[in-house]
C-alpha positions as a Markdown table, in Angstrom:
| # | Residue | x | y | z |
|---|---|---|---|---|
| 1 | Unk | 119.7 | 42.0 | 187.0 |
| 2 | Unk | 117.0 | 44.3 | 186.2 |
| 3 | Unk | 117.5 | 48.0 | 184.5 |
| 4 | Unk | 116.0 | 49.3 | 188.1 |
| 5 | Unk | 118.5 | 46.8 | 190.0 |
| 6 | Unk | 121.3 | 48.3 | 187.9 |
| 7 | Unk | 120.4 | 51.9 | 188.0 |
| 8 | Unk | 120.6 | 51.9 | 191.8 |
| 9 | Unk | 124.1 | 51.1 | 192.0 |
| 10 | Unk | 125.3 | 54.5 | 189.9 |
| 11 | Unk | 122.1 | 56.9 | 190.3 |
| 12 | Unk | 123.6 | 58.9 | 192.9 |
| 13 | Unk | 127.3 | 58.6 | 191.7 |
| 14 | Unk | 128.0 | 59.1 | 188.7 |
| 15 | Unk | 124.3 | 60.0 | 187.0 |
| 16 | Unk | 125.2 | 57.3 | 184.5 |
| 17 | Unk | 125.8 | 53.8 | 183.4 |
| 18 | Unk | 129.6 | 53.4 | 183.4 |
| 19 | Unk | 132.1 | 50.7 | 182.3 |
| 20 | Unk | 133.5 | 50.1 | 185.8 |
| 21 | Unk | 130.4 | 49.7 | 187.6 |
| 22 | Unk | 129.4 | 46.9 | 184.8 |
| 23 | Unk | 132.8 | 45.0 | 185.0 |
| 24 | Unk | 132.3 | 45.2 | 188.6 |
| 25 | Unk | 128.5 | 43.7 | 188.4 |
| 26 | Unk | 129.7 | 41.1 | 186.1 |
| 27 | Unk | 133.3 | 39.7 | 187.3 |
| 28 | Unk | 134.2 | 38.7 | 191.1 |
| 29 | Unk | 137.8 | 40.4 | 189.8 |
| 30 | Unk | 139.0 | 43.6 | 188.7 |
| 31 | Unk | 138.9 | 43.9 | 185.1 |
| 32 | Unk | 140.7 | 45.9 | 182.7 |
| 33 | Unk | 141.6 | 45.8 | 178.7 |
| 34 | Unk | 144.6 | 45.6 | 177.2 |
| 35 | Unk | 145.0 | 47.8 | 173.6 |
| 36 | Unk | 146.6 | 45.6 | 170.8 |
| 37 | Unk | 148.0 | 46.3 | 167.6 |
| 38 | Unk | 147.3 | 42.9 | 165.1 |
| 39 | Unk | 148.9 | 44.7 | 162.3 |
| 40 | Unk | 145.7 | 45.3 | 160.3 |
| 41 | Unk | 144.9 | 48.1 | 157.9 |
| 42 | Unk | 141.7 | 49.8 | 156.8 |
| 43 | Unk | 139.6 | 49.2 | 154.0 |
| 44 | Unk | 139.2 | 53.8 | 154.4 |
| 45 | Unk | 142.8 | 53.7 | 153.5 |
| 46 | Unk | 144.0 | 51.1 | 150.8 |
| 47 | Unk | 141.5 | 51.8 | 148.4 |
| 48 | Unk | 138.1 | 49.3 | 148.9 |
| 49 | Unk | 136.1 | 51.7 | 150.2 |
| 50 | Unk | 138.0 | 54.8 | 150.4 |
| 51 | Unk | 141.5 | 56.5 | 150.3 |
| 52 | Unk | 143.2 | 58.5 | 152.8 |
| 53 | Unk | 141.1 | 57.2 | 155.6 |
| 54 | Unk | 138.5 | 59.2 | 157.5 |
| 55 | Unk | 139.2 | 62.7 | 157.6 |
| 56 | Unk | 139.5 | 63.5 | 161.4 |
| 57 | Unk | 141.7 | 59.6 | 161.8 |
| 58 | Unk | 145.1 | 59.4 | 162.8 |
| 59 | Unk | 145.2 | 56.0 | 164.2 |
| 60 | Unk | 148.5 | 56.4 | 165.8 |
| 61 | Unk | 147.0 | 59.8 | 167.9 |
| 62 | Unk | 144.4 | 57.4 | 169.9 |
| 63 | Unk | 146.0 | 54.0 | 169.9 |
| 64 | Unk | 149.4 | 54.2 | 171.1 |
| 65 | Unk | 150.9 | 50.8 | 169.6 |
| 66 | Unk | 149.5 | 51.5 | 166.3 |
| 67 | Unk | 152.7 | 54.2 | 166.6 |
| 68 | Unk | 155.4 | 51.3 | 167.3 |
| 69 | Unk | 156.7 | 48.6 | 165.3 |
| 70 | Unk | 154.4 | 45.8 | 165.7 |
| 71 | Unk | 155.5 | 43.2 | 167.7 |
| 72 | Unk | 153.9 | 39.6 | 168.8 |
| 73 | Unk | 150.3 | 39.3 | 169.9 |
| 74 | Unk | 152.0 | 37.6 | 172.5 |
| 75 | Unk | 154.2 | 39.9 | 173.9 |
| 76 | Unk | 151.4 | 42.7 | 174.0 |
| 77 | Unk | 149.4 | 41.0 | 176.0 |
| 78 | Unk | 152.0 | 39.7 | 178.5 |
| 79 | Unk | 153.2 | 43.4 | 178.7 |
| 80 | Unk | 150.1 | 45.1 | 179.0 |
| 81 | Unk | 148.9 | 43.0 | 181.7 |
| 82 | Unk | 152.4 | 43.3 | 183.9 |
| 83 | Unk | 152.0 | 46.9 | 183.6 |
| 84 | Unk | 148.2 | 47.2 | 184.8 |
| 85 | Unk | 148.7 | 44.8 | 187.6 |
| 86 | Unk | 151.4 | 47.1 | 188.7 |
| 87 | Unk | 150.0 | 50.3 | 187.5 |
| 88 | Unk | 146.0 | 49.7 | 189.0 |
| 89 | Unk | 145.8 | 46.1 | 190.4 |
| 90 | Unk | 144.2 | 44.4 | 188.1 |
| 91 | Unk | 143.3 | 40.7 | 187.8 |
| 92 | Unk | 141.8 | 39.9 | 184.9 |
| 93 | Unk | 142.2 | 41.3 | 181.2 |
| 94 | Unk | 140.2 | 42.1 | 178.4 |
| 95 | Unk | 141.9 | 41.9 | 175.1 |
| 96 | Unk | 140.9 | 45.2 | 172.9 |
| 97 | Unk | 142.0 | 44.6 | 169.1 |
| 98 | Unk | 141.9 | 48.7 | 169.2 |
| 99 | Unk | 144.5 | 49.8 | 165.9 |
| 100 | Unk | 142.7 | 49.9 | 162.4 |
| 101 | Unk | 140.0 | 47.7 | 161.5 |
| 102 | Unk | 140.5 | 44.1 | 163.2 |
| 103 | Unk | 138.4 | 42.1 | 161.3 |
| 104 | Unk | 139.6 | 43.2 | 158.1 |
| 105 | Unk | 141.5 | 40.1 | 156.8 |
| 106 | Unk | 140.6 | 36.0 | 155.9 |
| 107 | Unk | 139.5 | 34.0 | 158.9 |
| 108 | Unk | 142.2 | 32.0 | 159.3 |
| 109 | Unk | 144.3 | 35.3 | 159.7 |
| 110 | Unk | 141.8 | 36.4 | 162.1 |
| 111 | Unk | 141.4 | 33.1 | 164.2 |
| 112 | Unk | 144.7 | 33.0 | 164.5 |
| 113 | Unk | 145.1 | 36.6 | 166.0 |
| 114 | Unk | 142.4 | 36.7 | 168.4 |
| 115 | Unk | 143.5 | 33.2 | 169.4 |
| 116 | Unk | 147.3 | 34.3 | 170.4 |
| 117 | Unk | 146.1 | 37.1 | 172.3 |
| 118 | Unk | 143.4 | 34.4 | 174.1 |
| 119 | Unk | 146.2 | 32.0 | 175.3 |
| 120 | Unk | 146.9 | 33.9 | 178.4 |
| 121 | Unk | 145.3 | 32.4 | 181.3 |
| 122 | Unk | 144.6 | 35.4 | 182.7 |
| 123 | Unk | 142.4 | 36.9 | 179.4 |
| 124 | Unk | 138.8 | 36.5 | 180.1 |
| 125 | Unk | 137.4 | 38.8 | 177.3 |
| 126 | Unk | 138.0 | 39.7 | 173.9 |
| 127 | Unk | 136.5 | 42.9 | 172.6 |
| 128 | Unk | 137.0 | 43.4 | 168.7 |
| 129 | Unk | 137.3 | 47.3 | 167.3 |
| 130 | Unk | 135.7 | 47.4 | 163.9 |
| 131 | Unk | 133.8 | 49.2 | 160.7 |
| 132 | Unk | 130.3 | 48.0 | 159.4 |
| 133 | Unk | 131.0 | 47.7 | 156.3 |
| 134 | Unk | 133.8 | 44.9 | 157.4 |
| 135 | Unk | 131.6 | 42.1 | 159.2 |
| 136 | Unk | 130.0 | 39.2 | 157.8 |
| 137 | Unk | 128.6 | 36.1 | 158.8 |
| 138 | Unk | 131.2 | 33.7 | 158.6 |
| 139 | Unk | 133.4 | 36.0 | 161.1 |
| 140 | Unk | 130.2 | 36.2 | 163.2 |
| 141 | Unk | 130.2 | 32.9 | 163.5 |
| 142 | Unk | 133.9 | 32.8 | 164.5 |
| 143 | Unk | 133.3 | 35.4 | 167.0 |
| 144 | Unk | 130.3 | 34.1 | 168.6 |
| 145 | Unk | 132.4 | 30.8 | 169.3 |
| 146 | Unk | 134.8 | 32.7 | 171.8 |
| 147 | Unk | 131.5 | 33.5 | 174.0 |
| 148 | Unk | 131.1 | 29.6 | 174.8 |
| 149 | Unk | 134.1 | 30.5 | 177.1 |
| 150 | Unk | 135.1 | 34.4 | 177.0 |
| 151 | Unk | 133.1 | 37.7 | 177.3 |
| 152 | Unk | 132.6 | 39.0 | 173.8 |
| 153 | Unk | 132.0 | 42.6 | 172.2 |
| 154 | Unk | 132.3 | 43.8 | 168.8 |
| 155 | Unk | 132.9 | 47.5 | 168.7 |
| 156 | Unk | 131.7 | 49.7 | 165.6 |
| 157 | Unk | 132.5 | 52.5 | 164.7 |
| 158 | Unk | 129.3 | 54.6 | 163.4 |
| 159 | Unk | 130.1 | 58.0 | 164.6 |
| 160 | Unk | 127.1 | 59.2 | 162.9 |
| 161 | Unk | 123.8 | 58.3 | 162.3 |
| 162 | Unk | 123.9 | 60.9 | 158.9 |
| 163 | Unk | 124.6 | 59.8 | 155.5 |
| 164 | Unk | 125.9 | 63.3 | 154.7 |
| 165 | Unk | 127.9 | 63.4 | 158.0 |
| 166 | Unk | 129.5 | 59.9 | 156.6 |
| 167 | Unk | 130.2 | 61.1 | 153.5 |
| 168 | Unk | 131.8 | 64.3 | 154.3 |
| 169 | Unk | 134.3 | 62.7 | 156.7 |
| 170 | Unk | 135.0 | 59.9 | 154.3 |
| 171 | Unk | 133.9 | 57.1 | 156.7 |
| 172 | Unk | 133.4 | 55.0 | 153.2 |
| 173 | Unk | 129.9 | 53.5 | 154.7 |
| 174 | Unk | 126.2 | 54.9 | 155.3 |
| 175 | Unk | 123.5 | 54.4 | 158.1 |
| 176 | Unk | 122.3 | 51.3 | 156.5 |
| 177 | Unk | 125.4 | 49.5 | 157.1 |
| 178 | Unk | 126.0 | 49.8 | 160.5 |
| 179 | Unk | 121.9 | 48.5 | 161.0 |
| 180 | Unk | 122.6 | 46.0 | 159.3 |
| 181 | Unk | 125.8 | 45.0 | 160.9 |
| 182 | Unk | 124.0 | 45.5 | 164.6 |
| 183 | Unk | 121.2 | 43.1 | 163.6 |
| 184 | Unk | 123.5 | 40.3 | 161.8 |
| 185 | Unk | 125.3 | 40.9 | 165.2 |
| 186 | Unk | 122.5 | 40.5 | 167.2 |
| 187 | Unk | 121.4 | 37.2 | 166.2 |
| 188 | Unk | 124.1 | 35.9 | 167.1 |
| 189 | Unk | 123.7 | 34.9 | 171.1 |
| 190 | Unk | 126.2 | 36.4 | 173.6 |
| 191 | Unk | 128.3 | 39.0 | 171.5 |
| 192 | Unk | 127.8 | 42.2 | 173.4 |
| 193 | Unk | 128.2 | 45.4 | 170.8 |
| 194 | Unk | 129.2 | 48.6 | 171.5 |
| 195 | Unk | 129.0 | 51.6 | 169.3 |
| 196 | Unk | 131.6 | 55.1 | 169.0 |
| 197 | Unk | 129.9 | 57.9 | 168.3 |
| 198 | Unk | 132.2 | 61.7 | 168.1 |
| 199 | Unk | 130.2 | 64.4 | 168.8 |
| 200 | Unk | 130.7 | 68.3 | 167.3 |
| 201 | Unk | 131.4 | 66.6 | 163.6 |
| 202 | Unk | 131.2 | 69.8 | 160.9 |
| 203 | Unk | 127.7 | 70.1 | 159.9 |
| 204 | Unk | 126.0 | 69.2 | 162.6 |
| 205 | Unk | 123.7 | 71.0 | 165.0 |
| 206 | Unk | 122.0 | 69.8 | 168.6 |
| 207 | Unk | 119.2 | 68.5 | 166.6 |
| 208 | Unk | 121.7 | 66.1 | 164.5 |
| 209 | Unk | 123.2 | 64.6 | 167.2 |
| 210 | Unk | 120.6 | 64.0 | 169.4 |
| 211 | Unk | 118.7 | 61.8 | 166.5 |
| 212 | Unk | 121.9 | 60.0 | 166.4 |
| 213 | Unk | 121.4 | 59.3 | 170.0 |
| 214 | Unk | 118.2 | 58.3 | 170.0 |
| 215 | Unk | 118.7 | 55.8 | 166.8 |
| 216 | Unk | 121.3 | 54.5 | 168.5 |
| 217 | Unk | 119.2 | 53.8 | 171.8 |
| 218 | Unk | 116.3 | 52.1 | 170.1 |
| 219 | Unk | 118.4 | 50.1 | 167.9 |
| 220 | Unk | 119.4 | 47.7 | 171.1 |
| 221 | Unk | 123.1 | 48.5 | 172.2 |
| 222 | Unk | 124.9 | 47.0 | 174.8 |
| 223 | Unk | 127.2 | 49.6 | 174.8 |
| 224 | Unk | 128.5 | 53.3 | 173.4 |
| 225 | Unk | 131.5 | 55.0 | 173.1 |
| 226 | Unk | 131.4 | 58.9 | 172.9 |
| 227 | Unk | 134.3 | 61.7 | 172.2 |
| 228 | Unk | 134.6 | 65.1 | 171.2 |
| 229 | Unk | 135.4 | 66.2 | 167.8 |
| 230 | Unk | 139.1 | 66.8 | 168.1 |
| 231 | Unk | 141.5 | 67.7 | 165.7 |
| 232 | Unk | 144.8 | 65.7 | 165.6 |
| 233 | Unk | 147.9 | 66.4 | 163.1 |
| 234 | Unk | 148.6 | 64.6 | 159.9 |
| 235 | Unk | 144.7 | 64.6 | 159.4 |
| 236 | Unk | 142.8 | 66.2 | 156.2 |
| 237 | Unk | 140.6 | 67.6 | 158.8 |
| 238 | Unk | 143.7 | 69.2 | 160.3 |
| 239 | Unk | 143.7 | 71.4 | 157.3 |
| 240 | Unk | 140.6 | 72.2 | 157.4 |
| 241 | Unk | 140.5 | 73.3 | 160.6 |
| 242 | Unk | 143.4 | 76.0 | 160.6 |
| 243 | Unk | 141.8 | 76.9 | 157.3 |
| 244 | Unk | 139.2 | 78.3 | 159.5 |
| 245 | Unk | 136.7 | 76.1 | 158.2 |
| 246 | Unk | 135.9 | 73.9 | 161.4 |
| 247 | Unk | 135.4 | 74.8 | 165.0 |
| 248 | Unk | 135.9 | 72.9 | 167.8 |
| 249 | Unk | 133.9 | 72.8 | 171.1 |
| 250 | Unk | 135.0 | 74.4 | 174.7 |
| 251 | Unk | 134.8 | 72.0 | 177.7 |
| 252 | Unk | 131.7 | 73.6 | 179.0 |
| 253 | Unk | 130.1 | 73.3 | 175.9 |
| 254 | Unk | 131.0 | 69.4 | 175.1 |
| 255 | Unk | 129.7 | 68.8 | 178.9 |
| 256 | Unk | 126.1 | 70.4 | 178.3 |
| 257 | Unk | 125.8 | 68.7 | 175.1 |
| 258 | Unk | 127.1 | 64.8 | 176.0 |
| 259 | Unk | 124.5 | 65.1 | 178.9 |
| 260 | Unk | 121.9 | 65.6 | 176.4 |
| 261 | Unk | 123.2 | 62.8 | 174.6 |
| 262 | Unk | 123.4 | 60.5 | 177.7 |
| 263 | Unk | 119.6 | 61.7 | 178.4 |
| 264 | Unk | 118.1 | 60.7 | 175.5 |
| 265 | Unk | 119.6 | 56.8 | 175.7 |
| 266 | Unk | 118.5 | 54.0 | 177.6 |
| 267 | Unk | 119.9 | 53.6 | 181.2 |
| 268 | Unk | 120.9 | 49.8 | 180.4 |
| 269 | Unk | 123.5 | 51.0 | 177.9 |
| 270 | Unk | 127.4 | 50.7 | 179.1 |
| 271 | Unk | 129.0 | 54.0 | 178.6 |
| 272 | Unk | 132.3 | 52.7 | 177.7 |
| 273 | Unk | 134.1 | 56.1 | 177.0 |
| 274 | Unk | 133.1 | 60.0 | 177.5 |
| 275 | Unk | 135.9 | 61.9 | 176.4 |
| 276 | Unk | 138.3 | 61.0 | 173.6 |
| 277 | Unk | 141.8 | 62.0 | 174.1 |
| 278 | Unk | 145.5 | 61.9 | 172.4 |
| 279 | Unk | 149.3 | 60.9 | 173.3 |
| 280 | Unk | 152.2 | 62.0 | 173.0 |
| 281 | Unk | 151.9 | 66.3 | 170.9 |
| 282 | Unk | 149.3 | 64.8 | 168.2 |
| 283 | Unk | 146.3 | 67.1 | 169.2 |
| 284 | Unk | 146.2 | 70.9 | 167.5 |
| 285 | Unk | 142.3 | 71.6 | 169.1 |
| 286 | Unk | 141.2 | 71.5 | 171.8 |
| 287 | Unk | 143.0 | 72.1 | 174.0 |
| 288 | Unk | 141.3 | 72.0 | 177.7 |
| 289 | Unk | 144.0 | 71.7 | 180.1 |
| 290 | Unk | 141.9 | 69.2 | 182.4 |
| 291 | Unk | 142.2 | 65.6 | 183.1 |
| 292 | Unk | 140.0 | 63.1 | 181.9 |
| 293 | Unk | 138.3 | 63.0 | 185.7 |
| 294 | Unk | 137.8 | 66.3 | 185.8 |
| 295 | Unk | 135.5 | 66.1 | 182.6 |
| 296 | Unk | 134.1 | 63.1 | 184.1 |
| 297 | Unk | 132.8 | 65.2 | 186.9 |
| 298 | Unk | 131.7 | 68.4 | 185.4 |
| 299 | Unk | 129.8 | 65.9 | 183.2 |
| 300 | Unk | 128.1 | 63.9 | 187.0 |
| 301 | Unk | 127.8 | 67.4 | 188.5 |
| 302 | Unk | 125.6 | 69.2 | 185.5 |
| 303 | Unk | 123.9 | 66.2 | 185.5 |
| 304 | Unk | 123.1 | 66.8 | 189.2 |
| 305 | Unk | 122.4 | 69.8 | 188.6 |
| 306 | Unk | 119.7 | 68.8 | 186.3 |
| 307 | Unk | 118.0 | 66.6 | 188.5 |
| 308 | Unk | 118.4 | 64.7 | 185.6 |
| 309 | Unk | 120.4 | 61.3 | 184.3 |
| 310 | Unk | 121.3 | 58.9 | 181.7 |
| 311 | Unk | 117.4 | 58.0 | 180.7 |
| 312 | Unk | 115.9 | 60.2 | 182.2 |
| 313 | Unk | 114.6 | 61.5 | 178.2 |
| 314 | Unk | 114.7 | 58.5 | 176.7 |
| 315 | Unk | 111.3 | 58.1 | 175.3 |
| 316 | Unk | 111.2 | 54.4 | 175.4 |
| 317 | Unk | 113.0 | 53.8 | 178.4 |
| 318 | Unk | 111.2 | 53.3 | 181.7 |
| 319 | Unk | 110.8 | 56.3 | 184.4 |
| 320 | Unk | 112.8 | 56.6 | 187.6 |
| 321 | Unk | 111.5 | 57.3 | 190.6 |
| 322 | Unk | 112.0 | 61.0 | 191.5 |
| 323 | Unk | 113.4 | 59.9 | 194.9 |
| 324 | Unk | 116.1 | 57.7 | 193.3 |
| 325 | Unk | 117.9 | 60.6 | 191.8 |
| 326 | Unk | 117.9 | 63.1 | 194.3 |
């Protein structure tokens, strides 16, 4: 399908490329993931690359099992997908190695994980949550043998395309490394890769964050998570923030500034996520009192009231036709 074909199905919905509408263009079957916790740590917290993890991370506030007692792949699985068959009416799963950094471990550790959540008949997909600095070739190659059968993303975390952005939230990597992991990736045929991205990190301006999207556009994404900076207890940014010493972004503001983001990348990028969130009383700022689909839609209706959409400032992206978005 071409970028033009694909554009046409969301243009005058939801003003950009999302997740649903590319499950739906690439599965006869409703799709949906299921979280899982494998029981790995992070290289950010046991001393390789870092201690005391990133500064704004508190696993446990994003990724709900990472806050239970890890049980079987197994069970998980069989769980999650009872509960969104009943919950949505889902079909078919993706299985979403979400908790800490899942390909942090020997091979045969990891083969054998991704392979117990894969056993389920009713798993079509594996999409693999990760750091840069934690991918090499040999679990490429492992990887890019579950596409002869499955749909396959990797999923880095980058949030940043500024080494002194890195650095000051302890992400334990630069810029370089997640190039290099997207490239290494990349050659390999079939794995789909997605990048996160938090905007409103402390030091950054408009001008920061758009460069970060338009690196990230021109270096050949399939797809990209966003957020908001939030600030979550038990996090060293926590105290830094009722310290005084970082702000966090109104609604309004975070709108206007991720439809500048979603303006300046190509239209054939997934936008897997728009709004970061937290369970259970984890989140100290902010606090906006709306759901997620009610950010979804102040973020389609400034974009219609733009004129404008995902693309539409993307300088090498192709140009729509002015009566395709009105």
């Amino acid at each position: 399908m071409t970028i033009l074909a694909i554009q046409k199905t969301w243009l005058k919905t939801h003003r950009y490329y999302p997740f649903s509408y590319f499950l739906k263009e690439n599965f006869p079957f409703k799709v949906h993931k299921i979280s899982i916790h494998a029981g790995f740590t992070c290289p950010n917290r046991d001393g390789l690359a870092g201690v005391g993890g990133c500064t704004y991370c508190a696993n446990e506030s994003f990724s709900p099992n990472a806050r239970k007692a890890i049980v079987p792949i197994k069970e998980q699985v069989e769980k999650g997908i009872k509960f969104l068959k009943r919950r949505y009416g889902a079909e078919k799963f993706i299985a979403y190695f979400q908790a800490f950094t899942n390909t942090y471990a020997d091979v045969e550790t990891l083969k054998t994980r991704y392979e117990e959540a894969l056993l389920n008949k009713d798993i079509i997909g594996i999409s693999i949550g990760t750091r840069p600095d934690c991918i090499t070739d040999e679990i490429l190659d492992i990887i890019s043998n579950y596409t002869k059968k499955y749909h396959v993303w990797i999923e880095y975390g980058l949030q940043s395309i500024h080494d002194r952005t890195l650095q000051l939230v302890n992400r334990g990597h630069d810029y370089k490394a997640f190039e290099d992991a997207v490239i290494r990736t990349k050659n390999k045929k079939n794995i789909k890769i997605c990048a996160h991205v938090i905007l409103g990190l402390p030091g950054e301006d408009w001008n920061d964050m758009m460069e970060t999207a338009q690196a990230v556009s021109s270096i050949g994404l399939d797809g990209i998570k966003l957020h908001h900076l939030y600030i979550a207890k038990n996090t060293a940014m926590a105290n830094e923030y009722l310290k005084g010493n970082i702000k966090t972004m109104k609604m309004e503001e975070y709108v206007s500034l991720v439809c500048d983001f979603l303006e300046r990348i190509s239209p054939d990028i997934v936008i897997q996520r728009l709004v970061g969130d937290t369970h259970g009383n984890f989140l100290i700022s902010p606090v906006w009192n709306v759901s997620k689909g009610e950010v979804f839609s102040a973020i389609t209706n400034e974009l219609k009231c733009r004129n404008s959409y995902q693309g539409a400032k993307c300088a090498l992206c192709p140009t729509l036709h002015q009566t395709q978005v009105v």
